[in-house]
FIDO-650505 format. One record per residue (C-alpha): residue in three letters; x, y, z. Coordinates in nm, 2 decimals, padded with zeros to 4 digits. Layout:
BEGIN
<site type="ALA" px="X" py="Y" pz="Z"/>
...
END
This chain:
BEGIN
<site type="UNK" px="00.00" py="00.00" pz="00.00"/>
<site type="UNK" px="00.13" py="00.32" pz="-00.05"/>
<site type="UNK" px="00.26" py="00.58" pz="00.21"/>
<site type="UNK" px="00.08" py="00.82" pz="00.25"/>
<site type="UNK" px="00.22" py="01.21" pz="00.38"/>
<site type="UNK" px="-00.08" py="01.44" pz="00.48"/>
<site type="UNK" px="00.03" py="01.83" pz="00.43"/>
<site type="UNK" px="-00.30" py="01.97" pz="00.45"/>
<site type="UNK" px="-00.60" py="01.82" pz="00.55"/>
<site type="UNK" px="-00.86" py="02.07" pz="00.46"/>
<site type="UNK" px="-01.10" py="01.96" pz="00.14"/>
<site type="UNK" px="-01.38" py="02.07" pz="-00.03"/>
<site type="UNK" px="-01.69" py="01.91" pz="00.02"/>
<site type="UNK" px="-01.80" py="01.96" pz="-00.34"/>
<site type="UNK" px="-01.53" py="01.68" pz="-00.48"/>
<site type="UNK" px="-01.74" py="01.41" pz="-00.33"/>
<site type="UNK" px="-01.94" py="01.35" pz="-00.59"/>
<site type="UNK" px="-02.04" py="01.03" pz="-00.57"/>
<site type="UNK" px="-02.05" py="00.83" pz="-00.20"/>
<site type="UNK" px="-01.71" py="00.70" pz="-00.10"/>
<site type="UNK" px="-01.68" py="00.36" pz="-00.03"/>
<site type="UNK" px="-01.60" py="00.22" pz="00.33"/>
<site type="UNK" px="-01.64" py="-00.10" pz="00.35"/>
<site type="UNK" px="-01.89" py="-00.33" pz="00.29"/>
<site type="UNK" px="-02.22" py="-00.27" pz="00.04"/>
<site type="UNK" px="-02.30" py="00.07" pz="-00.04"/>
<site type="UNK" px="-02.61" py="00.16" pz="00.18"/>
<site type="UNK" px="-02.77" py="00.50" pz="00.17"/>
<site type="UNK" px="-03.10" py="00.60" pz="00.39"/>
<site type="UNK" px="-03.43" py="00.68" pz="00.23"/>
<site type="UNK" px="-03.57" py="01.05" pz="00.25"/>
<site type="UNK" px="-03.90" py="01.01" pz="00.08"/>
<site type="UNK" px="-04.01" py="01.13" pz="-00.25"/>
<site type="UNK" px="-04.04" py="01.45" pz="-00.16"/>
<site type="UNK" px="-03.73" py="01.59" pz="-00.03"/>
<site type="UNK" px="-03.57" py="01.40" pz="-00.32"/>
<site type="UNK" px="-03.31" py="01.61" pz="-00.47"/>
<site type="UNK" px="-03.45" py="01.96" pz="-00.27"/>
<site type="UNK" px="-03.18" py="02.19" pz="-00.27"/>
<site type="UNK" px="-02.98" py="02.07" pz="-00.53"/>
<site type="UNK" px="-03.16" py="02.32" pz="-00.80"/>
<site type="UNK" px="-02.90" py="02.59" pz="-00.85"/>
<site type="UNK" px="-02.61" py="02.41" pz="-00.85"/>
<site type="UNK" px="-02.43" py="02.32" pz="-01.19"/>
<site type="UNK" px="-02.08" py="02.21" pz="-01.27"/>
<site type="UNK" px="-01.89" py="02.53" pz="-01.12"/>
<site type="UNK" px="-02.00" py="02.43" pz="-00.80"/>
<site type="UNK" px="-01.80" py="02.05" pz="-00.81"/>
<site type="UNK" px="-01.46" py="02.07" pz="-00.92"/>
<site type="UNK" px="-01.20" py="01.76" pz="-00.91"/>
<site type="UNK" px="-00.87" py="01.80" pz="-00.82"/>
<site type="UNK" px="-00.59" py="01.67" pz="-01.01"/>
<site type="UNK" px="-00.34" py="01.38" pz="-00.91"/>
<site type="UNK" px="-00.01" py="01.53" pz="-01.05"/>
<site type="UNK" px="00.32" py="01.38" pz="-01.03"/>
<site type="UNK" px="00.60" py="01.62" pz="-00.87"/>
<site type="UNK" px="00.96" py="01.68" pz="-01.05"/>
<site type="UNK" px="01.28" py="01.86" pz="-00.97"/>
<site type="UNK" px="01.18" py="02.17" pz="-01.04"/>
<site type="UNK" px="00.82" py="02.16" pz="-00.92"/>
<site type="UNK" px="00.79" py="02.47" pz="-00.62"/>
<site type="UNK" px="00.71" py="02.19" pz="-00.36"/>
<site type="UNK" px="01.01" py="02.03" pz="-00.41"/>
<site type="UNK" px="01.21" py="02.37" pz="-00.40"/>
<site type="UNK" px="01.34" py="02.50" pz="-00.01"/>
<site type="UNK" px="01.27" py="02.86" pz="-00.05"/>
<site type="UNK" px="00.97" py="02.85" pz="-00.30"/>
<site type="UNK" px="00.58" py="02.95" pz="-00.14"/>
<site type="UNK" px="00.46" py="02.65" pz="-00.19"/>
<site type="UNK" px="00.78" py="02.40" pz="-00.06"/>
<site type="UNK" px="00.62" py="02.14" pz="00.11"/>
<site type="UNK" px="00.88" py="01.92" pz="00.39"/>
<site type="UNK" px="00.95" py="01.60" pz="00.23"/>
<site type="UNK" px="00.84" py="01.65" pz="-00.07"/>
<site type="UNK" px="01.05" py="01.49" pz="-00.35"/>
<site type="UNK" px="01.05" py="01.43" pz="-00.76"/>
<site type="UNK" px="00.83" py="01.15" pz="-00.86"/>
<site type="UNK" px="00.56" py="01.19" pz="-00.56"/>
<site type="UNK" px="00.19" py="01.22" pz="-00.65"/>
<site type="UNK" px="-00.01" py="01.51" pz="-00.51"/>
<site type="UNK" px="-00.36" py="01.62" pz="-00.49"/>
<site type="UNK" px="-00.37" py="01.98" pz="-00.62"/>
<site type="UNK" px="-00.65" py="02.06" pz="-00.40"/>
<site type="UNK" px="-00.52" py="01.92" pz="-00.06"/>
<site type="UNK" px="-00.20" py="01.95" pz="-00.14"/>
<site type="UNK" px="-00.18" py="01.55" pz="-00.01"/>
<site type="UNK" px="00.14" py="01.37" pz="-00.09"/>
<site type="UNK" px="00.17" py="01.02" pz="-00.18"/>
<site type="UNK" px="00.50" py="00.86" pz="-00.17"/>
<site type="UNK" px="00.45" py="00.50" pz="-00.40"/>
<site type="UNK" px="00.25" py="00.37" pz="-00.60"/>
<site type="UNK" px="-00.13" py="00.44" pz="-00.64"/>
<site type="UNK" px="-00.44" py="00.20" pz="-00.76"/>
<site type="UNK" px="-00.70" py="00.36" pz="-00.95"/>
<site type="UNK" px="-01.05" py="00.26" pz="-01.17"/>
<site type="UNK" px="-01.04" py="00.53" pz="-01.48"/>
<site type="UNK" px="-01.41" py="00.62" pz="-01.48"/>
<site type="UNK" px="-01.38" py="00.84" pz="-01.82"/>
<site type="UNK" px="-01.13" py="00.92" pz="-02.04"/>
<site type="UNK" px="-01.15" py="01.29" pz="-02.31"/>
<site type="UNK" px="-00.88" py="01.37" pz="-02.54"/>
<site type="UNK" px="-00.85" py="01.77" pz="-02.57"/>
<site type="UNK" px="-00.62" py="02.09" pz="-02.58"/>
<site type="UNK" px="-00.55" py="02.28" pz="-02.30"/>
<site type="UNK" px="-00.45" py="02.61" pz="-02.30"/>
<site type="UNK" px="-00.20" py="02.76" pz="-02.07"/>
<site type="UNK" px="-00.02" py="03.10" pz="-02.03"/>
<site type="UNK" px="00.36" py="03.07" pz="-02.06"/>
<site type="UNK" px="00.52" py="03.06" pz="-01.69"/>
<site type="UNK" px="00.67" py="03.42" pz="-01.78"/>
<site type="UNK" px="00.34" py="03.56" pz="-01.83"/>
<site type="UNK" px="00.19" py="03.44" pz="-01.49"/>
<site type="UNK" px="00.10" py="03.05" pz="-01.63"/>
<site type="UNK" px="-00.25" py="02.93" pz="-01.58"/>
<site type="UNK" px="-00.56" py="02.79" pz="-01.73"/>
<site type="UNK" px="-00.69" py="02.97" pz="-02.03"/>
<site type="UNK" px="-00.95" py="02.74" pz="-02.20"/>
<site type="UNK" px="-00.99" py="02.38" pz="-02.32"/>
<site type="UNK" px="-01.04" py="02.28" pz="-02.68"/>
<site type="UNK" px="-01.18" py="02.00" pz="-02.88"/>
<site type="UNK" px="-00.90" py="01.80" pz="-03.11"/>
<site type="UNK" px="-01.12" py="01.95" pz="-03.39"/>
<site type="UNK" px="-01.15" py="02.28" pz="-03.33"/>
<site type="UNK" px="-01.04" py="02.59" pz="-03.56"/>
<site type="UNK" px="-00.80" py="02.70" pz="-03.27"/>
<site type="UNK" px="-00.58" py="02.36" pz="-03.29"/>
<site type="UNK" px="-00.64" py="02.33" pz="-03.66"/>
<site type="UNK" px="-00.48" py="02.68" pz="-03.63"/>
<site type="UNK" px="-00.25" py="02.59" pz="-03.42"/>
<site type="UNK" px="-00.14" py="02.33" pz="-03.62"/>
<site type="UNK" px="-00.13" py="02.50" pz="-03.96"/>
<site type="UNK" px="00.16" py="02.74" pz="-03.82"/>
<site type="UNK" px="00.36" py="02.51" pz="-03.60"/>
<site type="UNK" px="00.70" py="02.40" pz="-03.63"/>
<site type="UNK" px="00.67" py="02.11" pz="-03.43"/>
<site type="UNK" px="00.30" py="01.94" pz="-03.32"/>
<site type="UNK" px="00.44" py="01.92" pz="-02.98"/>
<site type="UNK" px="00.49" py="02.31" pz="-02.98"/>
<site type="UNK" px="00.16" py="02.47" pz="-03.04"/>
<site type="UNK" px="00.08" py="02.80" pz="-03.00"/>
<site type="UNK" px="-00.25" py="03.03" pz="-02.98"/>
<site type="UNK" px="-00.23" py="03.34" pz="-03.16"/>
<site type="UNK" px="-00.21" py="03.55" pz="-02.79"/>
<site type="UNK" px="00.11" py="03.32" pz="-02.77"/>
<site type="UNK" px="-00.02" py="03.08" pz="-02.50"/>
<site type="UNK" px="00.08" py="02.69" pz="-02.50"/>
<site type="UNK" px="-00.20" py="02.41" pz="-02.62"/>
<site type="UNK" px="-00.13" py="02.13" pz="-02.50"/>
<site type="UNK" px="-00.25" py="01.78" pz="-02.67"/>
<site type="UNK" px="-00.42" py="01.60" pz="-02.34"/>
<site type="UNK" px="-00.55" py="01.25" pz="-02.25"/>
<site type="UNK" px="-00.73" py="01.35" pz="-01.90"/>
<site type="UNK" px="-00.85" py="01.05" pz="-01.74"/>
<site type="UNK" px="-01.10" py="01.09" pz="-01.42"/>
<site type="UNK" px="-01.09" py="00.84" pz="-01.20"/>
<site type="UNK" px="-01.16" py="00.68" pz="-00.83"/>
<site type="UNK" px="-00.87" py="00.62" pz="-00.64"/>
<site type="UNK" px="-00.84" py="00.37" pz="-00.41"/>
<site type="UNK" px="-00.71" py="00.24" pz="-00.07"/>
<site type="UNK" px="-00.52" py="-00.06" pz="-00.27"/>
<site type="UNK" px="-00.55" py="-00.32" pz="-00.48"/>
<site type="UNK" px="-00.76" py="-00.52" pz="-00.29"/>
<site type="UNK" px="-00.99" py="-00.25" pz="-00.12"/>
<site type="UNK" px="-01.30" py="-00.13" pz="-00.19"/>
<site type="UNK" px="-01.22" py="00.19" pz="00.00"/>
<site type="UNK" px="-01.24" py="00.55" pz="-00.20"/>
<site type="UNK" px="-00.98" py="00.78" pz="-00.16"/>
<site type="UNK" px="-01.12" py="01.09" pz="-00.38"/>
<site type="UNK" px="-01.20" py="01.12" pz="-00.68"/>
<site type="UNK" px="-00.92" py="01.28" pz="-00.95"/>
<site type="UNK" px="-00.81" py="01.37" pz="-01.26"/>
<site type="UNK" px="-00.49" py="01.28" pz="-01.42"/>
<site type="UNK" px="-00.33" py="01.44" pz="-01.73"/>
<site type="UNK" px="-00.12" py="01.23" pz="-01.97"/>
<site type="UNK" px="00.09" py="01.49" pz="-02.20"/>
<site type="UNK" px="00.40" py="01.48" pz="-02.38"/>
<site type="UNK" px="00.64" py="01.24" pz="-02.27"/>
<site type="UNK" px="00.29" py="01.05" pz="-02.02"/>
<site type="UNK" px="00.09" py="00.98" pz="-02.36"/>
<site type="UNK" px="00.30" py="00.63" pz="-02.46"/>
<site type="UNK" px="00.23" py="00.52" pz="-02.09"/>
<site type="UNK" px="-00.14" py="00.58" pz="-02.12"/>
<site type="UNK" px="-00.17" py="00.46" pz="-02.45"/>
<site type="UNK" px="00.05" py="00.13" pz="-02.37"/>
<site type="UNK" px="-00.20" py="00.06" pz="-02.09"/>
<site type="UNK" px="-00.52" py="00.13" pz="-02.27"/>
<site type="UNK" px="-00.38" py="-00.07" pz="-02.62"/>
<site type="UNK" px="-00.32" py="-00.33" pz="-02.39"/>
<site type="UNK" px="-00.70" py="-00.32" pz="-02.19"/>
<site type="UNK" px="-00.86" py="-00.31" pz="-02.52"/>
<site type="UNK" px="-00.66" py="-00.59" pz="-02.70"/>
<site type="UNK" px="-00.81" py="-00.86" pz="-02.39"/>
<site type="UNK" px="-01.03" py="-01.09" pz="-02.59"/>
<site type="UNK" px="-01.39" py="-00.99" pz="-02.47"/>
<site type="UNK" px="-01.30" py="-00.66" pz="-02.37"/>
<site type="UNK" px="-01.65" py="-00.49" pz="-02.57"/>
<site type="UNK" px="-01.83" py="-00.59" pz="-02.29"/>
<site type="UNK" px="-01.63" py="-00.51" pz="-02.00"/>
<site type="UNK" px="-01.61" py="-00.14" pz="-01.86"/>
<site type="UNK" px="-01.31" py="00.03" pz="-01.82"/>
<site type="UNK" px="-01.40" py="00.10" pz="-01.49"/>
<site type="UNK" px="-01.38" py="-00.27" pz="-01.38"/>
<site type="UNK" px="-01.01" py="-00.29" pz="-01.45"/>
<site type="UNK" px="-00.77" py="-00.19" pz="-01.16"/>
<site type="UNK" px="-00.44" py="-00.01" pz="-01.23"/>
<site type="UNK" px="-00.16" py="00.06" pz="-01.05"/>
<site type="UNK" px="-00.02" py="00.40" pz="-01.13"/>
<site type="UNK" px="00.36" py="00.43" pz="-01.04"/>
<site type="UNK" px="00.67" py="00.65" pz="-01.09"/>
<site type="UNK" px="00.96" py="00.59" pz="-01.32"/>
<site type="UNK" px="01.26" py="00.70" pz="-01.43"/>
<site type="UNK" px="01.36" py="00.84" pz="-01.75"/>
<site type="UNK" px="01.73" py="00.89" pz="-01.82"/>
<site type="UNK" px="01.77" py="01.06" pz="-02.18"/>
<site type="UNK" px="01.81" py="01.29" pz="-02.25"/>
<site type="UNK" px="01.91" py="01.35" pz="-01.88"/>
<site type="UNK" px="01.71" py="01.27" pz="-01.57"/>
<site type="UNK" px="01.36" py="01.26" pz="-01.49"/>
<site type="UNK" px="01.01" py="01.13" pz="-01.34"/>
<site type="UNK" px="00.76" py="00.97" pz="-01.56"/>
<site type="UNK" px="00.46" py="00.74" pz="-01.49"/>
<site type="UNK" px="00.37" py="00.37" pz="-01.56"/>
<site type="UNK" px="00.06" py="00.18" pz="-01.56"/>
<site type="UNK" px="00.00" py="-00.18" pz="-01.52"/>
<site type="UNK" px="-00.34" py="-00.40" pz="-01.35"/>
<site type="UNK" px="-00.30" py="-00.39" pz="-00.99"/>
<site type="UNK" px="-00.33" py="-00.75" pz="-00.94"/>
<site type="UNK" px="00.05" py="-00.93" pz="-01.02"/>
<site type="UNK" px="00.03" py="-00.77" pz="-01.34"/>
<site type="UNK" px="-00.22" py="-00.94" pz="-01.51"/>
<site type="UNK" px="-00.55" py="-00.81" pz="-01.65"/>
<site type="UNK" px="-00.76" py="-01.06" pz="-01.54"/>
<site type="UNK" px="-00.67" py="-01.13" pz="-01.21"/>
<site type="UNK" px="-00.72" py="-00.72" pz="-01.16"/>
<site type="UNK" px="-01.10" py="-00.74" pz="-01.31"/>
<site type="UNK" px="-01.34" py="-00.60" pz="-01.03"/>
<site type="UNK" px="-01.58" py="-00.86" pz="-00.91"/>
<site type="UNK" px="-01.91" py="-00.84" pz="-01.14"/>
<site type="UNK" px="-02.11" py="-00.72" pz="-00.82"/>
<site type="UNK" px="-01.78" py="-00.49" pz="-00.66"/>
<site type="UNK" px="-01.97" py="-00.16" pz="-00.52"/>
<site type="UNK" px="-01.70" py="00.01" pz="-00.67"/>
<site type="UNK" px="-01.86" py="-00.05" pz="-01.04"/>
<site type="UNK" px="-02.16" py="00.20" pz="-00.92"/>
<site type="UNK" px="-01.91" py="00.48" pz="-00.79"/>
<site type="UNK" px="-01.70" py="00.43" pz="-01.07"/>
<site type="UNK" px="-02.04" py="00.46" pz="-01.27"/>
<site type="UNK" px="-02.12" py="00.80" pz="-01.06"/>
<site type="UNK" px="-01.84" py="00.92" pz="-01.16"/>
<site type="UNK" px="-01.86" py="00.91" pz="-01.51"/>
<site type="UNK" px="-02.22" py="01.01" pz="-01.54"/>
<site type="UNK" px="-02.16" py="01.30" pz="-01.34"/>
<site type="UNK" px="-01.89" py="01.42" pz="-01.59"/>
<site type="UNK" px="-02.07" py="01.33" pz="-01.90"/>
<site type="UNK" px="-02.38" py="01.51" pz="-01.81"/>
<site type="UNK" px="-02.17" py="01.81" pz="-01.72"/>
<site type="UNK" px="-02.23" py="01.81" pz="-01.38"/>
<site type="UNK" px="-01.86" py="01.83" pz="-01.27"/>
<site type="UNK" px="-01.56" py="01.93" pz="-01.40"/>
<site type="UNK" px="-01.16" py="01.90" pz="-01.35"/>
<site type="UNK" px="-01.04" py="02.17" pz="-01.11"/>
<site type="UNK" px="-00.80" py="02.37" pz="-01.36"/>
<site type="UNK" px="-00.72" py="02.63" pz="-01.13"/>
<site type="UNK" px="-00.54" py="02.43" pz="-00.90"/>
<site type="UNK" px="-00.36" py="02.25" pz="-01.18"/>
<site type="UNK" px="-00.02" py="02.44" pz="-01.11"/>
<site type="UNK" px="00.15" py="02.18" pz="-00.94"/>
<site type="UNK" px="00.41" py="01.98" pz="-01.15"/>
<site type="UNK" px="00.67" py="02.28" pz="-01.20"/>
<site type="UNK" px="00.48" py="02.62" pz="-01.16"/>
<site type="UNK" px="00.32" py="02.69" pz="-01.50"/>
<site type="UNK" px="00.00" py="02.50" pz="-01.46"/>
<site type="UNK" px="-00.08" py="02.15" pz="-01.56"/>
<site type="UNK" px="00.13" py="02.09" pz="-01.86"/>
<site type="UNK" px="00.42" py="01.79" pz="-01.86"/>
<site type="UNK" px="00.70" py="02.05" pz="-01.73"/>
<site type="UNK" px="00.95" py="01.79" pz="-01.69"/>
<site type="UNK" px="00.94" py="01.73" pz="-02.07"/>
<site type="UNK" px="00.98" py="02.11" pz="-02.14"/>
<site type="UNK" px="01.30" py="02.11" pz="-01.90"/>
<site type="UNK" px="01.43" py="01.78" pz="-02.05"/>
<site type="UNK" px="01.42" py="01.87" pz="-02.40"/>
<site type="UNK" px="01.59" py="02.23" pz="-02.32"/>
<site type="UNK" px="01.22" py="02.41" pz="-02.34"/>
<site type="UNK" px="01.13" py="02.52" pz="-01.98"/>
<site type="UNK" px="01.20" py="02.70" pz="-01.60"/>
<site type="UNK" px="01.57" py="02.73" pz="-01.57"/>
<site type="UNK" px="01.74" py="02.57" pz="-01.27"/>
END
């Protein structure tokens, strides 16, 4: 199981959107017809926002003595929570509710960094993009801000392999140098004979940190099924609780009732969101 370092233990209510597992079959009390969804009438999906699970590198600030954000203990190739600011030192098991393939803008970190906007694969802006770029892995709006290609995966993440326990709920980005990782794991889900009729969501995976040593040092991730490796030994259980969270989740983000918290997205190496590491391997980003 992995070890867990708590930094800040305050959270927002809204991120629980769907019941957290703890143990045992899911059982909710009954408050009549009437008071059935009372109070819920104004919300919409500004008022649940998920954090992301981001994986810290050299040059992220909570890794740097000195920066406002240096956490103790933190070190390259932890996971945080970019909402609790919760480190997790090891490996972590997840169910990927949904997966959406976008462009996310950013401001360069020398104009502040930040969420600007997310854009379909399609749209005129990447087309755009596209048309005027160099290189596909170095797009640029024409205000001069970064769009990033992203695989953003939301997803339950849980106590361990063999727990039914919710942690949160998160999203993860995959860019840059992450896209081969998630790809590998979802060719390889997709390629198990029968695998039409099983959800994604029933597959556990074991999301751990890597090295990468060229062109010099740094983190990347890995994905494998939590159970020895092997797809299906990690298949949930047909009647797992964690099928209906994990069901929650997705339904909740395809009917646009939540979204991925953005704004707390600047965690990897100050700029917000985007695979840092890749800009600072490749010569492109913060200098140390």
């Amino acid at each position: 199981m992995a070890k867990t370092t708590t930094t800040t233990t305050t959270k927002k209510s809204g991120t629980d959107l769907v019941p957290k597992q703890t143990g045992g079959a899911l059982a909710l009390p009954s408050y009549g017809k009437e008071m059935a969804g009372a109070g819920w009438e104004n919300t919409d999906k500004a008022d649940f926002q998920i954090p992301f699970l981001s994986q810290l590198q050299s040059l992220s600030p909570q890794c740097t003595d000195g920066d406002p954000k240096y956490i103790p203990g933190a070190k390259p190739g932890m996971f945080i929570n970019s909402v609790s600011q919760e480190l997790i030192e090891g490996d972590v098991t997840l169910l990927m509710a949904l997966t959406q393939h976008s462009y996310v803008e950013w401001r360069p970190q020398d104009s502040g960094g930040g969420f600007v906007g997310q854009h379909d694969v399609m749209s005129d802006v990447v087309k755009a993009a596209k048309a005027k770029a160099e290189s596909q892995m170095d797009l640029k709006t024409p205000a001069g801000n970064d769009l990033v290609e992203t695989f953003q995966v939301y997803a339950l993440l849980l106590d361990g392999p063999d727990s039914i326990d919710v942690k949160e709920q998160v999203v993860i980005s995959f860019t840059k140098t992450k896209i081969k990782r998630y790809k590998a794991i979802m060719t390889r889900l997709r390629t198990l004979k029968g695998s039409q009729d099983i959800p994604l969501f029933a597959h556990r995976l074991t999301m751990s940190s890597t090295n990468e040593m060229k062109p010099k040092p740094y983190k990347n991730v890995q994905l494998v099924p939590a159970i020895n490796g092997d797809v299906v030994a990690s298949l949930l259980p047909g009647d797992s609780p964690l099928l209906e969270l994990a069901l929650g989740l997705r339904d909740a983000i395809t009917a646009g009732a939540a979204k991925a918290n953005f704004d707390s997205a600047k965690t990897e190496s100050g700029s917000g969101g985007k695979d840092e590491e890749a800009d600072d391997v490749f010569g492109k980003g913060k200098k140390a």
